[in-house]
Backbone as CSV, one residue per row, in Angstrom:
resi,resn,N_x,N_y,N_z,CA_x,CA_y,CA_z,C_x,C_y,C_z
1,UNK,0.501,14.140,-6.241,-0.352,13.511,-7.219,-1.319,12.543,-6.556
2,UNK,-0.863,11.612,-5.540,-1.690,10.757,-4.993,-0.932,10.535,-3.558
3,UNK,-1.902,10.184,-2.697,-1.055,9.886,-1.111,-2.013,8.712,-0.441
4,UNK,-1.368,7.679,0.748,-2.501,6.721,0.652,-1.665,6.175,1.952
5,UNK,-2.340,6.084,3.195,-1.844,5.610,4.073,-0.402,6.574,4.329
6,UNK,-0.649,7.568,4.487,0.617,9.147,4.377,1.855,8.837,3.483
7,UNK,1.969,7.744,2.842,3.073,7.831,0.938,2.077,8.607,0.372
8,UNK,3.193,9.005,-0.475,2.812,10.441,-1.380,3.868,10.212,-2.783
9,UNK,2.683,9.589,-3.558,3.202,8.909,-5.019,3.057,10.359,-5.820
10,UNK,4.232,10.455,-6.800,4.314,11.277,-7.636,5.201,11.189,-8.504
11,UNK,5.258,11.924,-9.796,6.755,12.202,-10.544,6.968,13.344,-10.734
12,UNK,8.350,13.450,-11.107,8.776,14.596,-11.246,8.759,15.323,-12.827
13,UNK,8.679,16.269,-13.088,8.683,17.134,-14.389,9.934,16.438,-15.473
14,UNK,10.646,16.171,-14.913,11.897,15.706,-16.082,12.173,14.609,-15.906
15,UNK,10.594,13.564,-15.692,11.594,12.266,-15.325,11.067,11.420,-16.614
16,UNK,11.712,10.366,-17.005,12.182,9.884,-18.026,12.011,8.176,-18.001
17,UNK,12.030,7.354,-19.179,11.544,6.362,-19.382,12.633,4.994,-18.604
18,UNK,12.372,4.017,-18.344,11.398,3.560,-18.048,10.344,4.053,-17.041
19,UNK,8.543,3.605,-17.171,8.182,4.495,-16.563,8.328,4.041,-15.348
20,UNK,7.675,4.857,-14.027,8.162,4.421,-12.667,7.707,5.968,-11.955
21,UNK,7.592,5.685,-11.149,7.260,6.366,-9.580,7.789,6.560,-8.407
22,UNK,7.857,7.555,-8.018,8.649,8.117,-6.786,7.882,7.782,-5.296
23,UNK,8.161,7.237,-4.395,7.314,7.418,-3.375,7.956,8.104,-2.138
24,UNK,7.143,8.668,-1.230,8.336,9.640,-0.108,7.119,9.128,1.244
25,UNK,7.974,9.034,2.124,7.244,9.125,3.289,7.965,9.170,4.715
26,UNK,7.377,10.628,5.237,8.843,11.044,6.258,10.400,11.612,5.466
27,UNK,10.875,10.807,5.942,12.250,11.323,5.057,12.836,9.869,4.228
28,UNK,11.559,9.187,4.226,12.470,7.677,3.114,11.672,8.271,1.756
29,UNK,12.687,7.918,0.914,12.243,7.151,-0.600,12.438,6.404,-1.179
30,UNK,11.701,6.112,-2.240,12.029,4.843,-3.118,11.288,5.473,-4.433
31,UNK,11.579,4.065,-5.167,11.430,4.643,-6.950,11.130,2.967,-7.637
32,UNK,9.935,3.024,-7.972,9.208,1.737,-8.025,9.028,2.087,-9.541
33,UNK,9.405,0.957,-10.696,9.332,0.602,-11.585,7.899,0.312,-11.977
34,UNK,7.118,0.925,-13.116,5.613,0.188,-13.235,5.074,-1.092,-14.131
35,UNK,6.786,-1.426,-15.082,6.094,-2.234,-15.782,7.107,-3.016,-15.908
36,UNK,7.436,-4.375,-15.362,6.694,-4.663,-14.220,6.725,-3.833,-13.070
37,UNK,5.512,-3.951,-11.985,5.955,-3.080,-10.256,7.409,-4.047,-10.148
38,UNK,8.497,-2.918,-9.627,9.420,-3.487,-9.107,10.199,-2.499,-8.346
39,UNK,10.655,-2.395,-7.247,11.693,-1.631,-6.641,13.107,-1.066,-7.176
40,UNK,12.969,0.036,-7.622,13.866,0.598,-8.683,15.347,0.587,-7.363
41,UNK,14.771,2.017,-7.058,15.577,2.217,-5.693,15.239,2.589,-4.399
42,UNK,15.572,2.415,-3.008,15.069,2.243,-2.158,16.245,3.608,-1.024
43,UNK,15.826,4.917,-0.140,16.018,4.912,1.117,15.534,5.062,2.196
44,UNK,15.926,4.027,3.514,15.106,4.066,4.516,13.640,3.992,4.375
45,UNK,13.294,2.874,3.442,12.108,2.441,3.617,12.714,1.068,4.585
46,UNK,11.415,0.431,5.690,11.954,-0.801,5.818,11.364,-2.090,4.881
47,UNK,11.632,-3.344,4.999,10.641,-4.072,3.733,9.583,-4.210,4.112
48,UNK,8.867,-4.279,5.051,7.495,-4.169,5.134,6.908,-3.224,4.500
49,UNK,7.495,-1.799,4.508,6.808,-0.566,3.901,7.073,-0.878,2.427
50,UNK,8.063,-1.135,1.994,8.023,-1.534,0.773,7.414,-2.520,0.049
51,UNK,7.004,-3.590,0.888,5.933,-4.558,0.483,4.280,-3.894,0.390
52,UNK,4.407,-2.557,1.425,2.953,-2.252,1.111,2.907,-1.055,0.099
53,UNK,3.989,-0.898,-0.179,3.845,0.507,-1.147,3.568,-0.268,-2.463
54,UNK,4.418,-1.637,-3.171,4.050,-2.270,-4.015,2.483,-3.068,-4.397
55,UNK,1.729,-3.149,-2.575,0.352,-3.411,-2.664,-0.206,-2.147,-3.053
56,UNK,-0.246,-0.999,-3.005,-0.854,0.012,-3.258,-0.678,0.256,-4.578
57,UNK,0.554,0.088,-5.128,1.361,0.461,-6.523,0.244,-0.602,-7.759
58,UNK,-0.083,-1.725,-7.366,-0.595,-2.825,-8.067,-2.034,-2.396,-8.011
59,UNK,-2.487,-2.187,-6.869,-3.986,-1.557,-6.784,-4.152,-0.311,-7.205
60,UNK,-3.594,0.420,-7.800,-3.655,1.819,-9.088,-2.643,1.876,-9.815
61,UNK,-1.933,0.535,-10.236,-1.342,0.625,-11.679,-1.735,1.705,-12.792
62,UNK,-3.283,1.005,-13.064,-3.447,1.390,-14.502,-3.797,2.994,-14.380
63,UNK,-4.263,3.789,-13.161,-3.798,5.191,-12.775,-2.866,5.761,-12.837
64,UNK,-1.742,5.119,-12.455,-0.805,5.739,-12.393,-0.136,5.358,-13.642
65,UNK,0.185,4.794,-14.335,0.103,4.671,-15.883,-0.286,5.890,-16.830
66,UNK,-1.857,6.252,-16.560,-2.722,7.115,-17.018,-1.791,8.315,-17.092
67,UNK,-2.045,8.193,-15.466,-1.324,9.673,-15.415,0.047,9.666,-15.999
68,UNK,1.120,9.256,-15.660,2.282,9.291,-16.721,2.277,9.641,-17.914
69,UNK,1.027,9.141,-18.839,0.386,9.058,-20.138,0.507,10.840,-20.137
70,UNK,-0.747,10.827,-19.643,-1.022,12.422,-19.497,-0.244,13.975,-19.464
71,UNK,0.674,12.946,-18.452,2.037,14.609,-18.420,3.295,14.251,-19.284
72,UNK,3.489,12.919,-19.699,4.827,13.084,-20.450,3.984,12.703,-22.168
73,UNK,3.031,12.164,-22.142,2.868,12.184,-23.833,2.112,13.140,-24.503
């Protein structure tokens, strides 16, 4: 759906409320909450990467919102 500095934000077909976002990069993931941004769940990210995935997450909120909008309503 979106990739930015090689994370690769997306959701999945059956995923479910609250809303939130998947991020993958290499072989870590995490699962970032959008309202508020918050770190749902985290593997093998370190916190730096996770501090910048939440800068990216805040700088296309209301996108990635949208899009959520779009495929689940």
């Amino acid at each position: 759906m979106y990739s930015e500095n090689g994370f690769r934000f997306f959701f999945y077909s059956n995923d479910h409320l609250p809303i939130h976002i998947h991020v993958e990069k290499s072989r870590k993931t995490a699962k970032f909450l959008l309202e508020p941004v918050e770190l749902s769940s985290s593997r093998n990210f370190k916190a730096s990467e996770s501090r910048e995935i939440r800068i990216i997450i805040n700088s296309k909120i209301e996108f990635f919102k949208e899009k959520w909008n779009e495929y689940f309503n």
